[in-house]
KENU-26368 format. One record per atom (N, C-alpha, C): atom name; x, y, z. Coordinates in steps of 0.001 Angstrom, whole numbers, plus 500000, padded with zeros to 6 digits. Atoms other than C-alpha are relative to their C-alpha. Example, Ala and Ser with C-alpha at 12.3 -4.5 7.8 and 13.67 -1.06 7.14 Angstrom:
<rs>
R    a       c1       c2       c3
R    N   500890   498810   500000
R   CA   512300   495500   507800
R    C   500900   501200   500000
R    N   499180   498810   499940
R   CA   513670   498940   507140
R    C   499230   501090   500730
</rs>
This chain:
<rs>
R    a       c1       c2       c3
R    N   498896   500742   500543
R   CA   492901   497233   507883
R    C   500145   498645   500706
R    N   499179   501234   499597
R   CA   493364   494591   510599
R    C   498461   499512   499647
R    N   501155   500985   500341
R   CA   489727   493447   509505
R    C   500138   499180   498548
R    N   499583   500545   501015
R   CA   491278   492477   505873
R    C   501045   499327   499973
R    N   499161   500590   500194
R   CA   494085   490875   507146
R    C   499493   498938   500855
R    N   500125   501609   499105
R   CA   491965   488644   509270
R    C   499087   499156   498561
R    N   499942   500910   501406
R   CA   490160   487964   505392
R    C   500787   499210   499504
R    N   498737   500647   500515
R   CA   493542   487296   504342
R    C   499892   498589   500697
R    N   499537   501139   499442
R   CA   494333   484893   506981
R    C   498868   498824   500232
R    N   500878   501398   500462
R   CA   491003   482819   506805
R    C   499726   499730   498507
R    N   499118   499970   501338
R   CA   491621   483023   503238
R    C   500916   498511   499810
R    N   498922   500602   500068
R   CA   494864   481403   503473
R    C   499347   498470   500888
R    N   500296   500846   499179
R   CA   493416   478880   506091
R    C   499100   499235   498558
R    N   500829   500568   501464
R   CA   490673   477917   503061
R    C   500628   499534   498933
R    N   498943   500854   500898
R   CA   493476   477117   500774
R    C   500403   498977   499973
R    N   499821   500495   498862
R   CA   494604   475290   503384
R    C   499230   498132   499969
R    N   500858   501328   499964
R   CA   491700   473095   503480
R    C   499250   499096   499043
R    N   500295   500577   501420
R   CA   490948   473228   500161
R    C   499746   498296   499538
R    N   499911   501491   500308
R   CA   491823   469316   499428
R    C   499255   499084   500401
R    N   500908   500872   499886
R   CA   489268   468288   501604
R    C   498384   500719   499787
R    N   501419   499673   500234
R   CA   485257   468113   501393
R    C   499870   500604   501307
R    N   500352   499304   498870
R   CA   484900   469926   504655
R    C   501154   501096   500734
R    N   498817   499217   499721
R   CA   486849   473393   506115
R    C   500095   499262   501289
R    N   499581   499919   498347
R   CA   486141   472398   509775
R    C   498792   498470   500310
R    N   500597   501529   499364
R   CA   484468   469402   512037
R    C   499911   500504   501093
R    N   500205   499405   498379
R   CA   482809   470998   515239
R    C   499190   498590   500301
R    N   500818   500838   498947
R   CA   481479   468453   517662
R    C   499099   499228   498821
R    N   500562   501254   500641
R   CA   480934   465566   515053
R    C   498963   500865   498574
R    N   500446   499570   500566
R   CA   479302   468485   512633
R    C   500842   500937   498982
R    N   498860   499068   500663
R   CA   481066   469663   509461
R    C   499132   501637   499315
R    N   500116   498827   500468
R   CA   481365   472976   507674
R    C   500617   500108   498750
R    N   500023   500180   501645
R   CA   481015   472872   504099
R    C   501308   501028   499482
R    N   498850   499364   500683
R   CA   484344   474447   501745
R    C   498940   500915   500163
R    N   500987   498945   500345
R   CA   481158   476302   500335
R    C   499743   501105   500823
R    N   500358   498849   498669
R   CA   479863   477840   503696
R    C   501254   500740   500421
R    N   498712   499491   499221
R   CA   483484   478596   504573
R    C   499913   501384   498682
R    N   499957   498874   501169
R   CA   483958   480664   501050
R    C   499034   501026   500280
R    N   501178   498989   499787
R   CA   480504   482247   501614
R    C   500557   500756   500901
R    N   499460   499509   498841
R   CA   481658   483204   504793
R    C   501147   501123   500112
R    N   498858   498984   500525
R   CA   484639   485109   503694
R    C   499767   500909   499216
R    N   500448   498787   500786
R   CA   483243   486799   500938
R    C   499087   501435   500948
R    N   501102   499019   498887
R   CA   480702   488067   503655
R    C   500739   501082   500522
R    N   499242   499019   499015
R   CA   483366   489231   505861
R    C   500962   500604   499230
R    N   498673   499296   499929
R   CA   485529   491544   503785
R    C   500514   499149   498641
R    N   499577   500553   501203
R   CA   486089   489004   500520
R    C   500284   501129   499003
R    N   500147   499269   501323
R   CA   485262   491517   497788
R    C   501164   501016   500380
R    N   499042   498890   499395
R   CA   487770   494058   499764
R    C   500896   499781   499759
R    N   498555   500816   499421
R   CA   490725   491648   499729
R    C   500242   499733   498205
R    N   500138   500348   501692
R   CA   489622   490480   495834
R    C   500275   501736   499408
R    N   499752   498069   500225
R   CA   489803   494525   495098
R    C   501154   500434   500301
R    N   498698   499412   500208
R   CA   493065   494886   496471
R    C   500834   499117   499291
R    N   498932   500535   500720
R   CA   494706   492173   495131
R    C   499980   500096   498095
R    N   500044   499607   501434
R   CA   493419   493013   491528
R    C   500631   501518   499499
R    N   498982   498667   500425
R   CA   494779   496538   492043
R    C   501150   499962   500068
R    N   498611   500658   499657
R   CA   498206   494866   493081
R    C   500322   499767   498412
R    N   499545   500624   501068
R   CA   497896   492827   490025
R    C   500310   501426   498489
R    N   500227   498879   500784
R   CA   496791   496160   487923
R    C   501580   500919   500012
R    N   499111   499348   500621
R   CA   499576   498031   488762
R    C   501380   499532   500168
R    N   498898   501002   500687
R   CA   502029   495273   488541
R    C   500361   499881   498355
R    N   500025   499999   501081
R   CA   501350   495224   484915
R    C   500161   501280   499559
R    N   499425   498619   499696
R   CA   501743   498994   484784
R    C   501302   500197   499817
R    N   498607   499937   499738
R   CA   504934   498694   486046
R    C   501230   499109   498958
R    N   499350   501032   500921
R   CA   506170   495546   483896
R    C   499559   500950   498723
R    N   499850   499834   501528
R   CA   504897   497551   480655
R    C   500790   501103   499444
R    N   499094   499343   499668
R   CA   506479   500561   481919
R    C   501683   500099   500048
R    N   498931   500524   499985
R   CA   509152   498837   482412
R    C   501221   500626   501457
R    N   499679   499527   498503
R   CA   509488   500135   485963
R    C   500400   498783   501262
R    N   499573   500738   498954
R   CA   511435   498275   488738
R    C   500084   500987   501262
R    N   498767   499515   498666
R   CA   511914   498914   492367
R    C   501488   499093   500400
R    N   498718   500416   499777
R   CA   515506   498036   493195
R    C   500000   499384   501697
R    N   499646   500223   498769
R   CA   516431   496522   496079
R    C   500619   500944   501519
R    N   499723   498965   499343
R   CA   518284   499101   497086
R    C   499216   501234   500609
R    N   501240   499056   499708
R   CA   515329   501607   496809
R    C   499120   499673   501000
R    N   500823   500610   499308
R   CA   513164   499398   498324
R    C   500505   499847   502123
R    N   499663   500321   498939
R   CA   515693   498786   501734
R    C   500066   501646   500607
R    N   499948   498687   499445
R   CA   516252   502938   501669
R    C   498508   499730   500485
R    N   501793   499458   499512
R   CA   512491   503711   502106
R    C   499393   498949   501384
R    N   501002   500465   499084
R   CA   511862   500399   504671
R    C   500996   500494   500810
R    N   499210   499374   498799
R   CA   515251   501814   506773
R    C   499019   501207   500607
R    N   500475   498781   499320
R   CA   513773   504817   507064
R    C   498949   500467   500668
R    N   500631   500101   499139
R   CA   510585   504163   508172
R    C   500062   499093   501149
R    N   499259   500786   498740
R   CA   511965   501735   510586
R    C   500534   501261   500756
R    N   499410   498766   499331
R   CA   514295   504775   511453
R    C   498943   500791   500754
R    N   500404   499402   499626
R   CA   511537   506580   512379
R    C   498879   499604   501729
R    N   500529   500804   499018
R   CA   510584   504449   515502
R    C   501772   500005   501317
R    N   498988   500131   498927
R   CA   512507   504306   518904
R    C   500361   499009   500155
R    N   499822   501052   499497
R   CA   512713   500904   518865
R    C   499408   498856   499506
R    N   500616   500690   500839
R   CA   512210   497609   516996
R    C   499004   499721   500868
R    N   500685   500481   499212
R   CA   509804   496585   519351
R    C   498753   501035   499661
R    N   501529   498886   501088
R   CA   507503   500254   518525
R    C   499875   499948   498741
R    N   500402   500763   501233
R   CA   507696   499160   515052
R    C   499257   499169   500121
R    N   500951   501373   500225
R   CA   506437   495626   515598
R    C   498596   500746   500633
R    N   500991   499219   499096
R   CA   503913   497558   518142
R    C   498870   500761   499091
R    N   500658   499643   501006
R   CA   502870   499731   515069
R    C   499314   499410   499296
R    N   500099   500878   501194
R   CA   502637   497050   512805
R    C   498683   499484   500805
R    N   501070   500033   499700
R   CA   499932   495562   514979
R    C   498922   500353   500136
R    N   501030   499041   500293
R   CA   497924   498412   515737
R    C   499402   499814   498735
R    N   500630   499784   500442
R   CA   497827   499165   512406
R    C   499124   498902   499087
R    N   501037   501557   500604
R   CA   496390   495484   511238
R    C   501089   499462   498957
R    N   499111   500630   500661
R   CA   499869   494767   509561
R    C   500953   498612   500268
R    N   499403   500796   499531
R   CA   502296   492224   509474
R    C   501416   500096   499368
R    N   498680   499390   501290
R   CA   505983   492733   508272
R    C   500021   500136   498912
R    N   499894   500756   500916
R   CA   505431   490742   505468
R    C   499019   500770   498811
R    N   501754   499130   500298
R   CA   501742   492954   504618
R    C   500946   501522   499732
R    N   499417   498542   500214
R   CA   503720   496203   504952
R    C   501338   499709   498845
R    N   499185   500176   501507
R   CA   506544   495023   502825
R    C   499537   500378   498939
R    N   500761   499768   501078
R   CA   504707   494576   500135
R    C   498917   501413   499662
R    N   500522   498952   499765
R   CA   502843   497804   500666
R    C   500864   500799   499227
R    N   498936   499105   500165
R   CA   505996   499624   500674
R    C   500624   500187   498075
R    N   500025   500076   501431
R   CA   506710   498269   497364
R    C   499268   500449   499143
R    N   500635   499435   500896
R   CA   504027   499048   495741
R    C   499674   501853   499739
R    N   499690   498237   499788
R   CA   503852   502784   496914
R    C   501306   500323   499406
R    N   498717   499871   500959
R   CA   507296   502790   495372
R    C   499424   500042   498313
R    N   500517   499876   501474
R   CA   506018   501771   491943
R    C   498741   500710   499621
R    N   500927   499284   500636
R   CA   503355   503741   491932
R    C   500647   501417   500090
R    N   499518   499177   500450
R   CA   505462   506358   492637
R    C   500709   500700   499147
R    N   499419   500119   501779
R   CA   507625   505855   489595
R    C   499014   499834   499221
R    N   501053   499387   501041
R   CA   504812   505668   487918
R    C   499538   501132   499474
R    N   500915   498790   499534
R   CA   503055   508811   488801
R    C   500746   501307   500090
R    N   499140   498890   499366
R   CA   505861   510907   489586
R    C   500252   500662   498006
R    N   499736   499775   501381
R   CA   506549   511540   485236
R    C   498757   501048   500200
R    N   501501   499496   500796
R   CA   502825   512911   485255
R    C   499774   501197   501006
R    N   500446   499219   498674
R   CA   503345   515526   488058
R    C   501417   500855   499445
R    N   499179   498684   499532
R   CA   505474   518916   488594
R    C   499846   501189   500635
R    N   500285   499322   499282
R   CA   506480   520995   490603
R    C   500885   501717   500005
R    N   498791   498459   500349
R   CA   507719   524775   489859
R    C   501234   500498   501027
R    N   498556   499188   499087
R   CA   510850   526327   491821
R    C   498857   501406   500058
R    N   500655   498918   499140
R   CA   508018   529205   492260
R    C   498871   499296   501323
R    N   500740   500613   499370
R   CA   505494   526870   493965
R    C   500791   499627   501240
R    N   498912   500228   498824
R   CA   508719   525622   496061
R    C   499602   501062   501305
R    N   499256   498803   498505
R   CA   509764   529188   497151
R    C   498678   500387   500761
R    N   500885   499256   499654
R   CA   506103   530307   497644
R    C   499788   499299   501343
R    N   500693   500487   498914
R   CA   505343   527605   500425
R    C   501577   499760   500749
R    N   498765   499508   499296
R   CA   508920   528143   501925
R    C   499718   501326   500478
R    N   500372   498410   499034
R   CA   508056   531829   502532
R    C   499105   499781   500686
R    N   500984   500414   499142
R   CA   504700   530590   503790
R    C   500462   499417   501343
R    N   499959   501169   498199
R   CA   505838   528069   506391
R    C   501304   500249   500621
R    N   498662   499436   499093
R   CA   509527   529129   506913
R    C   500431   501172   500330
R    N   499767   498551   499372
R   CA   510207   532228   508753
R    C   501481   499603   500457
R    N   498207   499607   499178
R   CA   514285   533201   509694
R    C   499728   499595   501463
R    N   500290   500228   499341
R   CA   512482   533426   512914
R    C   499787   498552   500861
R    N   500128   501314   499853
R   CA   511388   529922   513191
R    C   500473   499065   499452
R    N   498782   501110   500263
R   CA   514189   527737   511676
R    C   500333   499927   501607
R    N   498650   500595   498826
R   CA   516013   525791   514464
R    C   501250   499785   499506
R    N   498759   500092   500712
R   CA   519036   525926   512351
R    C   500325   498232   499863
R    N   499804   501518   500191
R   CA   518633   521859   512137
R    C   500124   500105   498540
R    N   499928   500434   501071
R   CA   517947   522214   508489
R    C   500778   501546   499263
R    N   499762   498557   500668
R   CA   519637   524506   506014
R    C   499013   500676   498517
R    N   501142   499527   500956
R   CA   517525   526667   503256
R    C   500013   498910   499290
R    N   500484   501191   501554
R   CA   518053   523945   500687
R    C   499632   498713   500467
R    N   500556   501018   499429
R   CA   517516   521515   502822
R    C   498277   499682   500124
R    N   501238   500296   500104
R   CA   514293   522761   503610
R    C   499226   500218   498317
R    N   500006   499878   501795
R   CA   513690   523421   499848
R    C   499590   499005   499505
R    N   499878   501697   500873
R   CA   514295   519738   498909
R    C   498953   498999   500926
R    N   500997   500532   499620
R   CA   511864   518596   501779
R    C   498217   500825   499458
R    N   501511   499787   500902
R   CA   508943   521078   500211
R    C   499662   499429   499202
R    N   500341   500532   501536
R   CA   509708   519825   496748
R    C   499393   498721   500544
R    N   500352   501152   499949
R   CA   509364   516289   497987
R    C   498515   500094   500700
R    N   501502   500035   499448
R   CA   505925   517208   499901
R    C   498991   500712   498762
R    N   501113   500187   500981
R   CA   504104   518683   496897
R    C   499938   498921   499195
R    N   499647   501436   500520
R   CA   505711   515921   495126
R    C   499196   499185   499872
R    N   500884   501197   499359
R   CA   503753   513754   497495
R    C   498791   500119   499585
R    N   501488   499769   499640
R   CA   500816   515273   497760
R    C   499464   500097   498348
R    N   500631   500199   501043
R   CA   500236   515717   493744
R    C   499646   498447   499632
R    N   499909   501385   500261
R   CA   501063   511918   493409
R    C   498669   499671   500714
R    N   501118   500807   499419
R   CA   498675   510951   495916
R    C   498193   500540   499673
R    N   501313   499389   500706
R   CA   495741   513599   494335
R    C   499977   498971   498459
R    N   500404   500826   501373
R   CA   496364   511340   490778
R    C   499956   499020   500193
R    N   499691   501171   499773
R   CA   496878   507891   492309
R    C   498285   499598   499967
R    N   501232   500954   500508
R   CA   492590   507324   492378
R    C   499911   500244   498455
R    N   500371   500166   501664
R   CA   491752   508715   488841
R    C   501083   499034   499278
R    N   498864   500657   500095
R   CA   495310   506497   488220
R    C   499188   498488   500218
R    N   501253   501496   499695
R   CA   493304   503413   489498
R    C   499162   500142   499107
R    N   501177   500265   500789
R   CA   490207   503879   487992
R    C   500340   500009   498238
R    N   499898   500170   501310
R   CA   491812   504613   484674
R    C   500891   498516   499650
R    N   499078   501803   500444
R   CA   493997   501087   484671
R    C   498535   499617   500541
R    N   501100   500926   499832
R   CA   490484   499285   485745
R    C   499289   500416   498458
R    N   500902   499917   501037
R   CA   488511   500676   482888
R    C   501178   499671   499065
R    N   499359   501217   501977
R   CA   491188   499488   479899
R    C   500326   498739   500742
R    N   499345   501379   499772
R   CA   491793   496266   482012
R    C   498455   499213   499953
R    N   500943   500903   500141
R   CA   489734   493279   481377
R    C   499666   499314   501519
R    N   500370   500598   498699
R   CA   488312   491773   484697
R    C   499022   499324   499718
R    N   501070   500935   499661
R   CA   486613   489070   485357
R    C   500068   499379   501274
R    N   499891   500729   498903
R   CA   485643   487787   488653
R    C   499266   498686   499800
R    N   500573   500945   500332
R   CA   484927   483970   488578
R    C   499646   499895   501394
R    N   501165   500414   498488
R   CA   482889   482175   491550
R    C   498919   501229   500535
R    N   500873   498691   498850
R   CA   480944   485461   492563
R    C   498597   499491   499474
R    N   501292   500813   500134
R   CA   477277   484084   493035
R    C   499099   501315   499958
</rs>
């Protein structure tokens, strides 16, 4: 991940320099737009072009859908993974590690939202499937009385939930790429 956000950011730098005939000027010797582009594609281009066409993919999804995330939705889900940190500081800490940047995970967050409104119509989950992996994993024995039965109930539902969503989310991709028209221009 942090190897596509250093695409990104020489990327953005190439935009950058766009306006002129040269990205860079080492010691009286330039470096062609061209070589710079090459250069990017090399490192990680096609990766960065791939996600942002799946961005765009299921942006359109969502607009035909007629699916929004709310603001509100959007601030629950980043509280809470915020919440789940001791300290803004192990957040930002995270965010590095994992090759993010607020701004990178934002947008993340969002989109895992709309794909979850997406995805979530095309999925279910039985009240037997519930109880079955409640008897499985919760024993009387092993409650800490932190949660109560329905409590834990409503965190199963939401974990097969998850886990079906995230089993349809590639064939989900690949089927918005094959009816979408793509064209990549400049690729040599």
């Amino acid at each position: 991940m942090l190897f596509i956000v250093l695409v990104v950011v020489l990327f953005m730098v190439y935009r950058q320099a766009a306006s002129g005939k040269s990205a860079a000027v080492v010691n009286g010797v330039e470096i062609s737009q061209a070589a710079f582009e090459q250069a990017l594609m090399d490192y990680g281009g096609n990766a960065v072009l791939d996600k942002l066409i799946l961005e765009q993919l299921i942006a359109q999804a969502a607009e035909k859908a007629e699916v929004i995330v709310t603001e509100q939705e959007f601030m629950d889900k980043w509280n809470q993974m915020k919440g789940e940190f001791a300290s803004g500081e192990e957040f930002q800490e995270s965010l590095a590690r994992d090759g993010y940047t607020e701004q990178s995970l934002r947008s993340e967050v969002r989109n895992q939202l709309l794909i979850r409104k997406l995805l979530e119509p095309r999925v279910k989950v039985s009240e037997q499937e519930i109880q079955a992996e409640y008897e499985h994993h919760v024993h009387p024995v092993d409650e800490s009385g932190e949660l109560t039965k329905e409590e834990h109930l409503a965190e199963i539902r939401e974990m097969l939930l998850t886990e079906q969503i995230v089993n349809l989310t590639g064939p989900w991709f690949e089927e918005l790429r094959s009816r979408a028209q793509i064209v990549i221009l400049g690729k040599k």
